[in-house]
KOLMARNU-705246 format. One record per atom (N, C-alpha, C): residue in three letters; x, y, z. Coordinates in steps of 0.001 Angstrom, whole numbers, padded with zeros to 6 digits, always signed. Atoms other than C-alpha are relative to their C-alpha. Layout:
REM KOLMARNU-705246
AlaXYZ;...
END
This chain:
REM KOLMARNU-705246
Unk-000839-000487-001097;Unk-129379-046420-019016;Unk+000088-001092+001072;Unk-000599+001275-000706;Unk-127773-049087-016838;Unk-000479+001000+001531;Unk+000513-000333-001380;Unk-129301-048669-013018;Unk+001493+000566+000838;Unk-001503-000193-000420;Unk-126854-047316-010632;Unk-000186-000622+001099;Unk+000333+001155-000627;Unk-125873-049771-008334;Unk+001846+000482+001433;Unk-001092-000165-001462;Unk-122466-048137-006155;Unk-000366+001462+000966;Unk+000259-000988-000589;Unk-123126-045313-003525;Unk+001503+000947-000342;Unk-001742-001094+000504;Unk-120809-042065-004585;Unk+000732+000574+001142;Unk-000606-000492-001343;Unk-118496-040394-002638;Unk-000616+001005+000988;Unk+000941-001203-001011;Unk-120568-037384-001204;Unk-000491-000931+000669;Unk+000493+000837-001058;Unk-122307-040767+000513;Unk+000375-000508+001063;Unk-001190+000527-001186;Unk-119211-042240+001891;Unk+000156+001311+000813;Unk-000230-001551-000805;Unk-118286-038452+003047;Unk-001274-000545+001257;Unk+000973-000055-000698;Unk-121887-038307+004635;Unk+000145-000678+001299;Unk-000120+000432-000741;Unk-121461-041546+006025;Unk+001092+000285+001061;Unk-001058+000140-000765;Unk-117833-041017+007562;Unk-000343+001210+000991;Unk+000142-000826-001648;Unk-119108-037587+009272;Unk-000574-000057+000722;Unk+000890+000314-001498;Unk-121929-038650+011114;Unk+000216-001394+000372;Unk-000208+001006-000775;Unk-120596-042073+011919;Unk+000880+000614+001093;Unk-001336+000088-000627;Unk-117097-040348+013133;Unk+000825-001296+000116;Unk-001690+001463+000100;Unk-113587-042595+013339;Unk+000140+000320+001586;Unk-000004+000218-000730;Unk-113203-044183+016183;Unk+000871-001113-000148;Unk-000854+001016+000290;Unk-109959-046329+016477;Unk-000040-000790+000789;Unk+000385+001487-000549;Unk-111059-048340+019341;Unk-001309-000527+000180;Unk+001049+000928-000339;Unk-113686-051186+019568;Unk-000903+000655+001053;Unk+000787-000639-001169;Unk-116666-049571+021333;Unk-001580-000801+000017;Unk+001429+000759+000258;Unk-120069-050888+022307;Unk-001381+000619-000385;Unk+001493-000871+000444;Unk-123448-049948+020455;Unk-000945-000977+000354;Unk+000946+001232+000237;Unk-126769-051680+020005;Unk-000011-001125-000035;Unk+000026+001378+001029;Unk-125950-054664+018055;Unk+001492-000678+000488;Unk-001167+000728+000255;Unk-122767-055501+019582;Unk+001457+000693+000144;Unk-001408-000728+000059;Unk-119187-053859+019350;Unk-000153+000559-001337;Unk-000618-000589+001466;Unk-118290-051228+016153;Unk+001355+000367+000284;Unk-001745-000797+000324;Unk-114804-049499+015250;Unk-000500+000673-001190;Unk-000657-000919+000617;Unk-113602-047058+013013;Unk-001827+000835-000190;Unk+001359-000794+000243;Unk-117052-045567+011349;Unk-001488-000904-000251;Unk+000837+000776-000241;Unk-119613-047745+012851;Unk+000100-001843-000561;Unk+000001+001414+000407;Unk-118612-051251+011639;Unk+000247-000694+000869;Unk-000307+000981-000789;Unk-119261-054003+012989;Unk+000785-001704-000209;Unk-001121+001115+000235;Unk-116707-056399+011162;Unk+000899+000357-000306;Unk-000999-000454+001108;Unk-113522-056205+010055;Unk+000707-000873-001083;Unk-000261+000905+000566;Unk-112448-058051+007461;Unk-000602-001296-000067;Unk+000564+001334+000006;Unk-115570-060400+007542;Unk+000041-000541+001457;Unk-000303+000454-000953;Unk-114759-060965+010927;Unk-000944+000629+001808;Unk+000692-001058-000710;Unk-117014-059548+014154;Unk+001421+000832+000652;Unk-000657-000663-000907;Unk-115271-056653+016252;Unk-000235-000303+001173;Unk-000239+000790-001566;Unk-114208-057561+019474;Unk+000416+001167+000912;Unk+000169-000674-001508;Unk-113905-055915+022949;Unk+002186+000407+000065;Unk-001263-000185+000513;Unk-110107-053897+022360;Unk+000853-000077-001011;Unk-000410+000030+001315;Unk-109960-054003+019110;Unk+000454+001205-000648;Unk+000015-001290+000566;Unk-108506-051388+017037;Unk+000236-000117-001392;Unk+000218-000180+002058;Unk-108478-049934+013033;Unk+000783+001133-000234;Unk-000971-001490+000682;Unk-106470-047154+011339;Unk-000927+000256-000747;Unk+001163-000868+000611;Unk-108113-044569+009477;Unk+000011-000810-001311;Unk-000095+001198+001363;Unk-107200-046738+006108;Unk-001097-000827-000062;Unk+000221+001207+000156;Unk-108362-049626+007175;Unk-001910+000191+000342;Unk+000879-000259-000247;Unk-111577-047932+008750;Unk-001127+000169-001570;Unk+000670-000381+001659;Unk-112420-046262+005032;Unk-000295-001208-000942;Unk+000141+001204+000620;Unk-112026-049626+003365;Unk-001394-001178+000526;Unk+001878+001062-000459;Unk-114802-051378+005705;Unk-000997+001070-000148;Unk+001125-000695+000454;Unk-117036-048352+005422;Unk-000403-000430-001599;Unk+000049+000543+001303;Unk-116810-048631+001878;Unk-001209-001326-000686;Unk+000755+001513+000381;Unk-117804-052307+001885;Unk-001170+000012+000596;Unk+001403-000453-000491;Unk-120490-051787+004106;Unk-000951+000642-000930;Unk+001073-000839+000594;Unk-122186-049001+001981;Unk-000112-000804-001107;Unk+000400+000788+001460;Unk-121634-051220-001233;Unk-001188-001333+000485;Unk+000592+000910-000125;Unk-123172-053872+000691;Unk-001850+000420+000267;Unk+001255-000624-000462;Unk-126170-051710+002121;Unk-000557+000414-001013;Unk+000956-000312+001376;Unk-126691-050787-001827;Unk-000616-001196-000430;Unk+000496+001051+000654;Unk-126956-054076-002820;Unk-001127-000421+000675;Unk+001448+000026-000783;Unk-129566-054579-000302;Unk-001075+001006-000272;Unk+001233-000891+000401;Unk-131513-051418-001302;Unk-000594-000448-001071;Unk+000734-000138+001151;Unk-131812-052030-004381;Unk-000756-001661-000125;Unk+000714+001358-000036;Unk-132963-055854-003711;Unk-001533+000419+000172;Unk+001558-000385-000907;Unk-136135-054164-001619;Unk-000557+001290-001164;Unk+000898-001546+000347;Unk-136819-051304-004039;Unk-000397-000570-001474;Unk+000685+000489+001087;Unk-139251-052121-007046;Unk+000257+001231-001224;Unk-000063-001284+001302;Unk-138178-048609-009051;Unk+001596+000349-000124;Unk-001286-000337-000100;Unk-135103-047271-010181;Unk-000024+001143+000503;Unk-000452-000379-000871;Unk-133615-045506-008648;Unk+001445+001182-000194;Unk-000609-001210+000361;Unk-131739-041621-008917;Unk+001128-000669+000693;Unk-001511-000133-001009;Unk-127516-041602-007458;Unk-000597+000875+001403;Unk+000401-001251-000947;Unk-129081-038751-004966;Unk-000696-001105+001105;Unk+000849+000820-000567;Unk-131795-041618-004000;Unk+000528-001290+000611;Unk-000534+001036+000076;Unk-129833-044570-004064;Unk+001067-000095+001830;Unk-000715-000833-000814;Unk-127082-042451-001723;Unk-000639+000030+001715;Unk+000822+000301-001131;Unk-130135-041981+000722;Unk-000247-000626+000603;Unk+000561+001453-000421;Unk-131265-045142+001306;Unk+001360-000856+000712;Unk-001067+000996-000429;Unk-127506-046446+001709;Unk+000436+000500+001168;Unk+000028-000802-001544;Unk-127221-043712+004578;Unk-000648-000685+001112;Unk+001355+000738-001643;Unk-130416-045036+006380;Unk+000182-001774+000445;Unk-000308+001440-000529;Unk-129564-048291+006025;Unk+001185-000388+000730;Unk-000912-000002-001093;Unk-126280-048147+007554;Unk-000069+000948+001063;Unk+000539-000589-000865;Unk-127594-046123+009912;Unk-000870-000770+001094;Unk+001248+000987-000764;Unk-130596-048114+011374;Unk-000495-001237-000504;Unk+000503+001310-000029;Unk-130649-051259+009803;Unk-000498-000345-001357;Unk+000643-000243+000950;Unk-131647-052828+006603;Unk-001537-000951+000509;Unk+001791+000445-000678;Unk-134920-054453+009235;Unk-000602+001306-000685;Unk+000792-001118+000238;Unk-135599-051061+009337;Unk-001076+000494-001104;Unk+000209-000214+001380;Unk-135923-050057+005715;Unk-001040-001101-000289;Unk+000495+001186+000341;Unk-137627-053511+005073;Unk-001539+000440+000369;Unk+000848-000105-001357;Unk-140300-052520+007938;Unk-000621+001249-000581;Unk-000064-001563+000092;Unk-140701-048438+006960;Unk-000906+000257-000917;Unk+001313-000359+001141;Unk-143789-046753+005525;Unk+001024+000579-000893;Unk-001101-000917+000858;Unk-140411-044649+003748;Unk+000043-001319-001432;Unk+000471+000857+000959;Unk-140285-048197+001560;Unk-000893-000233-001046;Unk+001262-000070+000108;Unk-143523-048429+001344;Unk-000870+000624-001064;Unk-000031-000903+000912;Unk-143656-045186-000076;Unk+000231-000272-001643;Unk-001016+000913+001018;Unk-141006-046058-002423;Unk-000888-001014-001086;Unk+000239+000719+001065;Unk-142250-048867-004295;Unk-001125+000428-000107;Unk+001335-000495+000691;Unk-145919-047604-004520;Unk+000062+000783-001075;Unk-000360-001499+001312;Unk-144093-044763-006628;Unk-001179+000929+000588;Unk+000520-001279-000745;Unk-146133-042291-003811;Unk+001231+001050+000285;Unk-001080-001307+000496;Unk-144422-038901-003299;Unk+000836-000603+001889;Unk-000822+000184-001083;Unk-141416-039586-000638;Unk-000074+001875+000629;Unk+000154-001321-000959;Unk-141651-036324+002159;Unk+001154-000144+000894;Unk-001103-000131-001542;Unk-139334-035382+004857;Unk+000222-000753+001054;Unk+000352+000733-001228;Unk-140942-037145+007132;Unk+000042-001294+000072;Unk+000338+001833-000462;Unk-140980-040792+006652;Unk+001488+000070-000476;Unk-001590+000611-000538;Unk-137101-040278+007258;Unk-000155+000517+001113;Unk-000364-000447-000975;Unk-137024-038003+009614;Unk-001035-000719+001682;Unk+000655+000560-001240;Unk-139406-040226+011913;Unk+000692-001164+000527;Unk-001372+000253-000332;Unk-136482-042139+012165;Unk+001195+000456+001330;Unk-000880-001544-000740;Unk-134858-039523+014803;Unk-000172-000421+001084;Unk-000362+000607-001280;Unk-134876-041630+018010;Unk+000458-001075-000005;Unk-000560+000859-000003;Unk-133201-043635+019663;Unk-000438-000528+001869;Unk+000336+000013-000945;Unk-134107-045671+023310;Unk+001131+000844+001033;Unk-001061-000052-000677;Unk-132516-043970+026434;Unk-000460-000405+000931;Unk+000266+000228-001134;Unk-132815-045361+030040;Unk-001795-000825-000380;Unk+001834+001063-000105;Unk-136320-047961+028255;Unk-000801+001529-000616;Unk+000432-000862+000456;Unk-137353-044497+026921;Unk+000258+000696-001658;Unk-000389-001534+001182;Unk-137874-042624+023082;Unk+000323+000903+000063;Unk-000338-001724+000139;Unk-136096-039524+022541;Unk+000523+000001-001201;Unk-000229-000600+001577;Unk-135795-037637+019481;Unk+001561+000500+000722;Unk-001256-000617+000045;Unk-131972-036917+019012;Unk+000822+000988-001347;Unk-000594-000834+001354;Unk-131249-033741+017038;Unk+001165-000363-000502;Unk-000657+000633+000784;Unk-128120-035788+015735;Unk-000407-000692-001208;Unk+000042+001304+000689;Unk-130323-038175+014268;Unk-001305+000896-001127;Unk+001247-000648+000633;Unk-133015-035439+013008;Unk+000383+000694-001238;Unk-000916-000473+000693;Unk-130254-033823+011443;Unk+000793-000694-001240;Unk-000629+000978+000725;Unk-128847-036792+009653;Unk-001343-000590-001222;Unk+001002+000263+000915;Unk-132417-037974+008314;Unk-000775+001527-000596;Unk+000269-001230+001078;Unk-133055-034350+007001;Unk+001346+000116-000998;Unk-000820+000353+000993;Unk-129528-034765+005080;Unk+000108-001030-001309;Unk+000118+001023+000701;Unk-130432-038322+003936;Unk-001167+000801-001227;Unk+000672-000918+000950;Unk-133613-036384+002641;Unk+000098+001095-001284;Unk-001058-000717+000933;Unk-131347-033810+000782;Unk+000235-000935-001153;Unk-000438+001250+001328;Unk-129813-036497-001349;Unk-001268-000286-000717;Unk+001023+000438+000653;Unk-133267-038105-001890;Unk-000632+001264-001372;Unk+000486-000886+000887;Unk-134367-035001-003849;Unk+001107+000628-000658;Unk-001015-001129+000834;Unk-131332-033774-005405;Unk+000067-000570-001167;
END
C-alpha cells in the first residue's frame, strides 16, 4: 500500500472554515495573510492592500496544505492513516511546521506512543496584550484536528 501523501478534501474544507476568506491583505503574526491565511501568493509574499478572489484564495490554500503534507510526512517516522495525515496538515498550517517539529504531539508520534486529545489541544493559545490565553476557537479547532487523528 503506497503511503498517502495529499491531504483530502474534508481537510481543505476544515482548513477553509476555520481559516475564513478574507479578500483583503490583513496582518497576523508572521507578517501579512489573504484569502484563508496565506501568506504568499503565487510564491510571492502578501503585501499591505493586497487582494485575492475566492478562486484564487482555494488554489493557494491548496498549495499550502500539499506543502504542509510534504513537511509532515518528512518529520514523521510511521505511516501514516488519511484521517492522521489530514491532522497534522491542519496543525501545521495552523501554528507552524516549528511547532510540530518542537511538540511532545511529534514526539508522541514517532515513538508509536498512544496520541490523546491533549497534546493537540495544548495548542489552544495564543499571546494577547504579552499574555497566554486559551482561545475556545483554537480549543475547538485542535479537538477537530483530533477527530481526524482517530477516524
Amino acid at each position: 500500500v503506497a503511503p498517502i501523501t495529499d491531504p483530502s478534501s474534508a481537510c481543505i474544507q476544515l482548513i477553509e472554515r476555520e481559516e475564513g476568506f478574507k479578500a483583503t491583505a490583513y496582518p497576523d503574526e508572521t507578517g501579512y495573510a489573504i484569502g484563508y491565511g496565506s501568506h504568499t501568493v503565487g510564491g510571492k509574499p502578501v503585501v499591505v492592500g493586497q487582494t485575492i478572489t475566492l478562486g484564487q484564495a482555494d488554489v493557494e490554500c491548496r498549495s499550502h496544505a500539499q506543502a504542509c503534507a510534504t513537511a509532515v510526512r518528512s518529520l514523521t517516522k510511521v505511516t501514516l492513516t488519511q484521517g492522521q495525515l489530514d491532522a497534522l496538515v491542519d496543525f501545521v498550517y495552523n501554528v507552524g511546521l516549528g511547532a510540530l517539529q518542537s511538540s511532545s504531539l511529534l514526539r508522541a508520534i514517532n515513538a508509536k506512543q498512544p496520541v490523546t486529545s491533549d497534546l493537540f489541544t495544548i495548542w489552544n493559545k495564543t499571546t494577547v496584550n504579552g499574555q497566554l490565553q486559551v482561545l475556545p476557537a483554537l480549543t475547538l479547532r485542535r479537538s477537530n484536528e483530533y477527530q481526524f487523528w482517530i477516524s
